[in-house]
N, C-alpha and C positions, 0 to 999 in steps of 0.2 A: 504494500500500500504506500503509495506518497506522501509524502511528510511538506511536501510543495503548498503553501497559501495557508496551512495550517499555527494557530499563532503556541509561542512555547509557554509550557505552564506556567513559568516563572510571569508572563504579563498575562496571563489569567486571573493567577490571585493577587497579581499587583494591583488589579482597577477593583476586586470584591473587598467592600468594607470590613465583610463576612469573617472573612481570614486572617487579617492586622487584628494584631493581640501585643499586648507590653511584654516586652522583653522580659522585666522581672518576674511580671507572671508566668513566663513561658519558664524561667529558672527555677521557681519556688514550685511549681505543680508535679503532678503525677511524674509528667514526662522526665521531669528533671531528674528521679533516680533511675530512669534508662540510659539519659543523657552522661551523667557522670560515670553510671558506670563503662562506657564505650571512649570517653572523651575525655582530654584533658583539662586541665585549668585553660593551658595556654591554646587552645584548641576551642574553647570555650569564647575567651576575648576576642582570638581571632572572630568567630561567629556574630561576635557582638558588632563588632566592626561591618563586617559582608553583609549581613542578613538584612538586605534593605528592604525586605518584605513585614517586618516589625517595625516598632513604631519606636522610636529611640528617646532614651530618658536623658535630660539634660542632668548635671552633675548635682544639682541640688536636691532635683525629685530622688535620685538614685540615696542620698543622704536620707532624704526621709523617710523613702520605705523600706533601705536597713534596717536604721531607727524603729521604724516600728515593728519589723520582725525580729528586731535582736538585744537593741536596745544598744549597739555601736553606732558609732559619731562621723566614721573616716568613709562612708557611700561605698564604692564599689569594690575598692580595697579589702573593707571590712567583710564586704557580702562572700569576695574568693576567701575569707581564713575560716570567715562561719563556715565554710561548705567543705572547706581541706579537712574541718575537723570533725564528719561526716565520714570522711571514707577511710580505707584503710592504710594506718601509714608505713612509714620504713622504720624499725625496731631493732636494736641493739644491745648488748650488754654488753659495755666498757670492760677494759681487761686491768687489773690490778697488775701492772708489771712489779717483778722482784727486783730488781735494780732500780725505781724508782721509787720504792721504798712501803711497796706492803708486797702483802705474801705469795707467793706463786698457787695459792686456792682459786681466784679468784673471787677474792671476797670483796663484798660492798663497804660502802663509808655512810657512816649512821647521817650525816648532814651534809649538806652544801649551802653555798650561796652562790648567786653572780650576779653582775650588774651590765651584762649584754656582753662585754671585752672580753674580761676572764673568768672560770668558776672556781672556787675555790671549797675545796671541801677535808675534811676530816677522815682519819687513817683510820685505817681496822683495827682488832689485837689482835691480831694472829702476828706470834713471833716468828721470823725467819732471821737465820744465820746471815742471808745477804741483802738482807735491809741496809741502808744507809742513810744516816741523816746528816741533817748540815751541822748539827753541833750533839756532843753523845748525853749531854747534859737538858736537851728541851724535848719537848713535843713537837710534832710536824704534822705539816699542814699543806696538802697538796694543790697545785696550780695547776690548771690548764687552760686554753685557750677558747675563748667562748665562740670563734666561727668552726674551728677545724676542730675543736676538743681534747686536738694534741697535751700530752704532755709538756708542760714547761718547767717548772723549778717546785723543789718541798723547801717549804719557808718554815723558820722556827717559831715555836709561839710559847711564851713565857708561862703560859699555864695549857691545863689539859685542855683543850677544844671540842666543849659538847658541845657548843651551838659555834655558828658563825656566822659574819655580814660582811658588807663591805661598804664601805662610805668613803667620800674624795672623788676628784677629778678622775676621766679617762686616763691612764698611761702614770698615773700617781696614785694610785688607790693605796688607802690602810684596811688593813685587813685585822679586823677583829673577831675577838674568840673569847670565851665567857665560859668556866663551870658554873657552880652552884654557890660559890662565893665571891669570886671575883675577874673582873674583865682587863683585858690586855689588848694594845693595839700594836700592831706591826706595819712597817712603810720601808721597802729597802733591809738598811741595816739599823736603823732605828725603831728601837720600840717601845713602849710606856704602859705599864700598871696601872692603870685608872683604879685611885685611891678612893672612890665615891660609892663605894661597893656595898652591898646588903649585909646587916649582921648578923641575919639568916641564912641559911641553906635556904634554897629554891624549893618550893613545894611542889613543882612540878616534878621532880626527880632528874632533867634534865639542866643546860646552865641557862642565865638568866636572858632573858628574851631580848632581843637585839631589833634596830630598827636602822638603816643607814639610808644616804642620798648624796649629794656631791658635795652639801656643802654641812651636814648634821649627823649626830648621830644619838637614837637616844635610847637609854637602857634602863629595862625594866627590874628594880629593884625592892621586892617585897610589893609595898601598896603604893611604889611612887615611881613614880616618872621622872626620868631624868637627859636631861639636855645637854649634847656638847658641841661645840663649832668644830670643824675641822679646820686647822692650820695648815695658811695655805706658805708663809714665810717658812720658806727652810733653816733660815736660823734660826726658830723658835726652839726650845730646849723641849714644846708637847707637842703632841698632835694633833692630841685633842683638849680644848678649854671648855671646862663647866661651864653652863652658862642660867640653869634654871634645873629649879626640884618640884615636881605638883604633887601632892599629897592626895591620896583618894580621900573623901570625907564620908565614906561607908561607912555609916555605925553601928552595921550590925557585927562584922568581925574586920574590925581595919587596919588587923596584921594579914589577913588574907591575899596571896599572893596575885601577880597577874599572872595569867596563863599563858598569853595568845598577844602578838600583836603582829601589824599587816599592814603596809602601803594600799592607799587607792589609787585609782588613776594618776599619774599627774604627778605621784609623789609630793603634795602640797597637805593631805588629807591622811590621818591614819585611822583603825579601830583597835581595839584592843578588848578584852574581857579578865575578870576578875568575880567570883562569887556568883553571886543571880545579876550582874549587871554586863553590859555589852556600853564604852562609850565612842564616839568618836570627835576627833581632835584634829585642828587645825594648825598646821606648823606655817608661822611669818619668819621666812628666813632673813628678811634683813632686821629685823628688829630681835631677833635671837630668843623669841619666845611659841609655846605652846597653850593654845584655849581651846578647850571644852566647848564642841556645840551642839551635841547631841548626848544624851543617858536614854537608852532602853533599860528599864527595872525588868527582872522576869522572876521575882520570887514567886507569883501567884502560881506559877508551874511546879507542879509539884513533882520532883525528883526530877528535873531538869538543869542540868549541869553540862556547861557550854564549856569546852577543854581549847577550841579550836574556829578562830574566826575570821573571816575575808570580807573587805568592800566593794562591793559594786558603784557603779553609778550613782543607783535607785534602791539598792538592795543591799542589806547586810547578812551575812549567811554566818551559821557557826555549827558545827558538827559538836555532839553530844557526846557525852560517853557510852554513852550505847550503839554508838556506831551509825544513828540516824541524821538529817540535816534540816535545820531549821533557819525560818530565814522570817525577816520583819523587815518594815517596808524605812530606808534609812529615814526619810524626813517626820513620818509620824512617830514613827516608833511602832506599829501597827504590827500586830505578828500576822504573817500571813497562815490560813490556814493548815494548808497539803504541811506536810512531812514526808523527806525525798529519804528512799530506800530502794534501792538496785534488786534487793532480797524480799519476794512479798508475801512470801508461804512463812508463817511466824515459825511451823516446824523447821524451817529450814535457819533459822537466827541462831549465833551463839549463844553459850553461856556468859554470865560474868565473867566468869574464869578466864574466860580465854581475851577478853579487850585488855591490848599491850599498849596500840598506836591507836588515835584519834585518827578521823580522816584528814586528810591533807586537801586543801582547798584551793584555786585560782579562779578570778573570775575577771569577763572582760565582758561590758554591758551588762546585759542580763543570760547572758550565755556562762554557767558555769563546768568547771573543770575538778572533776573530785575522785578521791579513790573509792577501792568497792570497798562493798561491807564485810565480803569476806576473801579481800585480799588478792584477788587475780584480774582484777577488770581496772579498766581508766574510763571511768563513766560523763559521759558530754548530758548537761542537766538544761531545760531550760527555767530559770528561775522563777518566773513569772504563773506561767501553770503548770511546775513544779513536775514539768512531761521527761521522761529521760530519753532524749533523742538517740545516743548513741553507746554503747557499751563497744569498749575495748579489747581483746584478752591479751594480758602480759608473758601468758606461759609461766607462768611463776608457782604452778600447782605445786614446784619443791618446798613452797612455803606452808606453815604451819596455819590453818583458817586463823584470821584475824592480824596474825601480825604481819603487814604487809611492809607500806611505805610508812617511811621516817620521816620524809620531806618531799616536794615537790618543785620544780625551780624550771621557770621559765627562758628561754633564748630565743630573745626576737629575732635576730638575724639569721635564724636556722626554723625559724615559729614551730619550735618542738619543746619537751618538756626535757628533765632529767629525773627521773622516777629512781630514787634512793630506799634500800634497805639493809639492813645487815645483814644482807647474802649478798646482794645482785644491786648492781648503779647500770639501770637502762636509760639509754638513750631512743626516744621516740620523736619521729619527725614529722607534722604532718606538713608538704611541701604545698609551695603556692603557686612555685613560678621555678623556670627552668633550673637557673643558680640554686637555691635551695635543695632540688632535686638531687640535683649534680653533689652535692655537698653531704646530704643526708648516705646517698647510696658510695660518697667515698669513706665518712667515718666508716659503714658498715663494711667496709670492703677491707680496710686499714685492720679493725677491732679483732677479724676473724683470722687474717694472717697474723699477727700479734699473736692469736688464745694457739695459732697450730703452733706456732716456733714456740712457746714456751711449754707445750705437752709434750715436744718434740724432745726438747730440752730433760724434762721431767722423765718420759718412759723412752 
């Protein structure tokens, strides 16, 4: 048959109103878990560009109805991370090298931090004969490199390193480390005992809860809050200068410790928990002070005990001891109903017995990021109506139900996590765009030749 005077389909449904539909609706529907699964991100954009049979959203609209599907700020950018963290990503377990100074097990590091550059995280015990450290006399404290994950340097730190931060400029960072009595900060070959320290042990059983940014740092000790500038003069003799102490004025038990505290967005905003309260605070970094401007009370909940808490935009979320998550609405204070659980058969819940770790939280809009309940999922939440969009599995069934992750630590330049335990330091990546890709599947490629040469090594 002739194809001669016949016109093509593409100016068929170009002139029918019928068939022009929004582009984001054509993302967000049905189609769209056919489309990703056959298609790239970047295969994706390309579309978005070509398909001039859609009806094209100018940058603002694409802003507002992220916004309203996710509750992110940054339009279309924001729309490709919500949807990467939808599908399934590239997974790794970092290799604990013996020449770099833990054990040839492969054993995990109870904590990390980074601040996007470098991560820096805390060593096993597992003793080995070819550990090395930089001095025989301190604790160590391992560095790597927040694009490539490389190994780079074990840094000494003056006391043992349960918890860690980092605060200071890019490419000058102090890196501080806290037990249960007292905090130390490291820069270089420079380092300082922060004398401002709790005359309690931590009641957390972990060290005292740490909070950094580029130009602050501030540590939580017992029922206060405390403030310090970072020095940016390298002749100063500190690093860090006090600069303010807030006292909780909790009268019901106002030696009770804080648990939990957590950046918002922006880094300008923090929350924190202590007892039956959740508050949050505002940091003015040029005036060198901290104000209170929000208290959620939650006594009237009976056996509800927040261990663990993240900010949202809109939304304050805190994981309980029981392993469930709760969330109130940040500017009323409103709790919101639902109660988010990955686990919904109650025969299938732990015991007491067995809750080690709290869940470990991150959240960006209303889209949050939390571990399971019982320890082998990375579950994607939406906070709003409390729906669990997506479950993870880590492979992690060598773990004991319940005690999972330690900490959870974000790398924007990779938009992956670092999922920490004391067995296993995974790296997971969910890619946006080609570079990411490329970077995610070379750690993985790097991690695995590493684990063979050192089995290799081993039998």
């Amino acid at each position: 048959m002739s194809l001669a005077g016949r016109k093509h389909l593409r100016d068929e449904t170009a002139q029918s109103d019928e068939t022009v539909i929004g582009l984001y609706d054509l993302y967000s529907g049905d189609l769209s878990e056919q489309m990703l699964s056959f298609a790239s991100i970047h295969n994706l954009c390309t579309f978005d560009a070509l398909g001039k049979n859609f009806k094209t959203l100018t940058e603002s609209r694409w802003k507002e109805l992220v916004y309203e599907k996710t509750g992110m700020k940054n339009g279309k950018a924001d729309w490709i991370r919500y949807v990467s963290f939808l599908r399934e990503p590239i997974s790794v377990s970092l290799v604990d090298e013996a020449d770099h100074g833990y054990g040839c097990g492969f054993g995990g590091t109870p904590h990390v931090a980074t601040n996007g550059s470098i991560v820096v995280m805390t060593s096993d015990d597992v003793y080995v004969d070819e550990r090395t450290y930089p001095s025989n006399d301190s604790e160590v404290i391992c560095v790597r490199d927040g694009y490539s994950l490389n190994f780079s340097r074990l840094v000494s730190s003056p006391v043992n390193p349960y918890l860690l931060e980092l605060c200071g400029r890019v490419g000058s960072e102090i890196i501080v480390a806290s037990n249960r009595t007292h905090v130390a900060a490291v820069r270089g070959n420079d380092s300082q005992l922060v004398r401002h320290i709790s005359q309690h042990q931590h009641q957390n059983g972990n060290g005292l809860p740490l909070l950094g940014c580029e130009t602050h740092l501030i540590v939580c000790t017992g029922n206060c809050l405390n403030l310090y500038r970072v020095e940016t003069d390298t002749a100063s003799p500190e690093l860090l200068t006090f600069k303010q102490s807030v006292v909780s004025t909790r009268e019901e038990d106002p030696q009770e410790a804080y648990a939990s505290i957590s950046w918002g967005s922006g880094k300008s905003s923090f929350v924190c928990c202590r007892g039956t309260e959740i508050s949050i605070w505002r940091l003015d970094a040029a005036k060198d002070t901290i104000e209170q401007i929000q208290l959620i009370n939650y006594d009237d909940e009976e056996d509800l005990e927040i261990n663990n808490v993240a900010l949202g935009d809109g939304y304050v979320v805190g994981s309980s001891a029981d392993r469930h998550i709760h969330i109130w609405d940040r500017f009323t204070g409103e709790k919101l109903p639902h109660v988010l659980c990955d686990v919904e058969d109650e025969e299938d819940h732990l015991s007491p017995n067995d809750f080690i770790e709290s869940l470990k939280l991150w959240c960006c809009g209303r889209i949050l990021i939390s571990s399971s309940y019982l320890g082998n999922m990375l579950c994607v939440w939406d906070i709003k109506s409390g729906k669990l969009l997506k479950e993870h599995s880590l492979d992690l069934d060598e773990l004991p139900d319940g005690s999972d992750l330690t900490e959870i630590a974000y790398l924007p330049h990779l938009n992956g996590f670092l999922l920490v335990s004391s067995y296993f330091t995974t790296f997971v990546a969910f890619a946006t765009n080609k570079r990411q890709l490329s970077m995610a599947k070379s750690i993985k490629r790097r991690e695995h030749l590493i684990e063979q040469a050192l089995l290799a090594r081993i039998f």
